[in-house]
N, C-alpha and C positions, 0 to 999 in steps of 0.2 A: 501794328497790332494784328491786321488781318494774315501776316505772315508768319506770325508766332501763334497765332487759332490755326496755323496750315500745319505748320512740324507738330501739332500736337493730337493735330487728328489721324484718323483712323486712315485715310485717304493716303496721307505722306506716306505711312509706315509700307501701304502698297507699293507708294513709287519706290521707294527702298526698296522692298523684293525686288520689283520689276530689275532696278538699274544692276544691283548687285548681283542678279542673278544671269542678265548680260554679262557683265565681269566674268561670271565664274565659265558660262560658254567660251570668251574668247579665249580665255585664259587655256582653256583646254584645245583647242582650234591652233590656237599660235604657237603653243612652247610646250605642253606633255602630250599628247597625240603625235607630233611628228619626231619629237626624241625619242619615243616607247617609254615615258616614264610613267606609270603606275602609281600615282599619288595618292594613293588609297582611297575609299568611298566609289560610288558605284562608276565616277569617271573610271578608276582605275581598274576594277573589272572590264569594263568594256574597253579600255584600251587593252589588255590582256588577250579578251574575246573576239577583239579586231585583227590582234595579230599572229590567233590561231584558226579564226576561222572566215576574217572579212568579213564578220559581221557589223553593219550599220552602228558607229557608239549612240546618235541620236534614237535610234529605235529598241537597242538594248538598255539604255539608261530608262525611257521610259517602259520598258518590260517589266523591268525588276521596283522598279518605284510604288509600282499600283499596291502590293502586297502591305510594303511598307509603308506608305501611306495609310494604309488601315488600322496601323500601330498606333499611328498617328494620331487617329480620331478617336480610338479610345483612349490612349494614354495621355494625351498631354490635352487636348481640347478642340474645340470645335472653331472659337475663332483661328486657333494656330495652323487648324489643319487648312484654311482655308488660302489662307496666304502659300502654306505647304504647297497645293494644287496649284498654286498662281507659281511658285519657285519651281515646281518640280516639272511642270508642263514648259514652262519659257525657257530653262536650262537645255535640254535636249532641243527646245525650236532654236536655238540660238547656233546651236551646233549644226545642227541640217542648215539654218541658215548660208552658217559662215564655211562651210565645209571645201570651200573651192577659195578660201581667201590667200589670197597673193604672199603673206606676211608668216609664212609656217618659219618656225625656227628650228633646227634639229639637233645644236650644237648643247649638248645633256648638261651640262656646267651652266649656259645661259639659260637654259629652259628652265633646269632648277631654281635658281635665284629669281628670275624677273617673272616665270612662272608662278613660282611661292607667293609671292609679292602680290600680283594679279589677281590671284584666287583668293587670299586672304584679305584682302580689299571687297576682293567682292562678297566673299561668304560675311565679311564683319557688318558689310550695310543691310545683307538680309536678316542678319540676327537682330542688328540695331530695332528692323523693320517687326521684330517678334514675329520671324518667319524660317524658312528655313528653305533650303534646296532639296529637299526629299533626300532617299538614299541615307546612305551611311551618315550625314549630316545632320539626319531626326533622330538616328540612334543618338549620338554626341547630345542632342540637345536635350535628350530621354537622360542622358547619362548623367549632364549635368543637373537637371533637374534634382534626381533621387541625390547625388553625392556632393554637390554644393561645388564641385570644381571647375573651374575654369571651363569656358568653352572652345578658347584652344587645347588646353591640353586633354578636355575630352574627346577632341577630333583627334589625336594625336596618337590618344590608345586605342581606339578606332578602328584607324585607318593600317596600323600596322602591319593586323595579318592579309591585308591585298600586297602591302610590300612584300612579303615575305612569298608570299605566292610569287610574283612579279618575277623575285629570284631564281627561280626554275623555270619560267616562261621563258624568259629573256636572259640574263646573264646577271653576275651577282654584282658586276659595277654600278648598270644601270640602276639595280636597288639599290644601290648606296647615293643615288645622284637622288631617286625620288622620294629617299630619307628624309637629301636635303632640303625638298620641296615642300617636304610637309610638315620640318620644323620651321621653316622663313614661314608658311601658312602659319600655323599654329602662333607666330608671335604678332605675326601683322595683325590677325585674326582678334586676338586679346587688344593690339593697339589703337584698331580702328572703334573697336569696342568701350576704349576706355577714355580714348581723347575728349568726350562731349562729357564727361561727370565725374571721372574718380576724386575719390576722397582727396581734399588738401588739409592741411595741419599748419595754419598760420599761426608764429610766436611773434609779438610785436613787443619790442622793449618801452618804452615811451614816459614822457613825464608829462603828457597830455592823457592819462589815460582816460578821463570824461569826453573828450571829443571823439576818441577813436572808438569808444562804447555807442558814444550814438551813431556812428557811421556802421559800426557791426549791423547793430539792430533796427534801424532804420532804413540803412541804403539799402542792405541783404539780408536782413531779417532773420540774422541767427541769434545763437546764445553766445557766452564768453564765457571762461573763467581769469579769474587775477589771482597772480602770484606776484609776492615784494620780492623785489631782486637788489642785490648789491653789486654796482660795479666795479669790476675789479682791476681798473687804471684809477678813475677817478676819484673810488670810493664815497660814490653815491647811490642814495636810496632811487631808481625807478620801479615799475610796476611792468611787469611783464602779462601779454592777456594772450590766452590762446581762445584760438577757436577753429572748429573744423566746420568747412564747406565744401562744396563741388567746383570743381574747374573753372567752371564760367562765372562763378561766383568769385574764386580766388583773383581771373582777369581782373573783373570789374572792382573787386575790393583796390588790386593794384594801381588802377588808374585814379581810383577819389583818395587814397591815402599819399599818392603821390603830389597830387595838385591841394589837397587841403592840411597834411602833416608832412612835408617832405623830410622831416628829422627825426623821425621815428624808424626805429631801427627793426624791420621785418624780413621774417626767414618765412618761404613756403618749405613744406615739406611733404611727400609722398606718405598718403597713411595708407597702410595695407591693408587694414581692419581694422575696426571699430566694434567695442563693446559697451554694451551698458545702456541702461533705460534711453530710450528717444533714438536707437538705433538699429540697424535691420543690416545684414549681408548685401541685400537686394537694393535695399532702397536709404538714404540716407533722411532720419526726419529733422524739423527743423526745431526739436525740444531743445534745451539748455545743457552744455557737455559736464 
């Protein structure tokens, strides 16, 4: 109990920043700084700026933050901005930190991938955290706000024009390597995002369907609908029930349907969206579908 009052306070959501926003420093430290890859957002300007002018990335990242951080506090809110200050100050200490670490990668193909990967790990636990890494990152989450789209692929139209720049800095390979960086970002980004809640779409065929009603609404506390179904080997009347839940709901449905109906015949399935009374973009309620 005391563990689950932890992930739901206010406190967690900081160690999120915190951790994720490590991720996003070493990520930058180990595999885009020493390839020259320019994965767009304010990393990618100051790696830009690093390799025209030797300029500090940890002291240019937080140069250009402070402005945008002010965006910040009007636009999107005061608690956001505050985690913002906690992502946007740790990101560049992380980098002055780690700046002399032993583990630099320079080979642009691996940077890319396990770079991507690093950063979108870590950018997805700051967002988890309803925070963000300042920079180009606030924009994304400004973006996503007004237009409802995804928060990777609003990192994704972003960050473009630093690649593009990138392309004349450096050479036009390189942009094509920290392309790839910032579509493996852009999906890890959405994955880490999604793995603790998206929508599930459970369809259970079953000729118990009073037992598995009261395990809906009972164990997990949703709604149901029923549809009479005909099978078409045996050519018998079941009752098919759908109902949509979240992830950890879907788990835990798996595990009590297993051990108390194991002959009930259940598909999950990926819902992309939901419409209709007792449901939100944002947030999934727990009305009757």
């Amino acid at each position: 109990m005391a563990v689950r009052k932890f992930k739901n306070s206010v406190a967690f959501e900081y160690v999120q920043v915190l951790v994720g926003a490590a991720l996003v420093g070493l990520a930058f430290n180990i595999f885009l700084l020493p390839a020259k890859l320019a994965a767009g957002g304010v990393s990618g300007i100051s790696t830009i700026l690093y390799e025209l002018f030797q300029l500090n990335p940890a002291y240019v990242q937080w140069a250009i933050n402070i402005p945008l951080l002010i965006v910040g506090v009007v636009v999107i809110g005061r608690d956001f901005s505050m985690k913002t200050l906690v992502g946007t100050t740790f990101v560049p200490f992380v980098i002055w930190l780690t700046a002399d670490l032993k583990l630099a990668i320079d080979n642009p193909l691996l940077s890319a991938i396990y770079g991507g990967i690093m950063l979108g790990v870590g950018l997805g636990i700051v967002y988890r955290g309803n925070g963000s890494t300042g920079g180009t990152a606030m924009i994304a989450q400004v973006l996503k706000k007004f237009t409802g789209l995804s928060s990777g692929f609003s990192q994704l139209l972003v960050d473009g024009l630093v690649v593009i720049t990138s392309a004349f800095v450096f050479n036009f390979e390189l942009a094509l390597y920290a392309m790839i960086a910032i579509y493996v970002t852009s999906k890890v980004i959405d994955f880490v995002q999604l793995q603790t809640s998206p929508t599930k779409l459970i369809l259970i065929i079953t000729d118990k369907e009073e037992e598995i009603q009261a395990i809906i609404k009972d164990q997990i506390n949703r709604g149901s609908t029923k549809v009479k179904t005909l099978g078409g080997y045996s050519n018998e009347e079941k009752t098919m029930i759908l109902c949509v839940v979240e992830q950890a709901e879907a788990i835990y449905f798996k595990k009590v349907v297993q051990k108390k109906e194991p002959t009930s015949f259940v598909i999950f399935i990926n819902a992309s969206e939901i419409l209709g009374r007792g449901f939100s973009r944002a947030q999934l309620d727990k009305d009757e579908v």
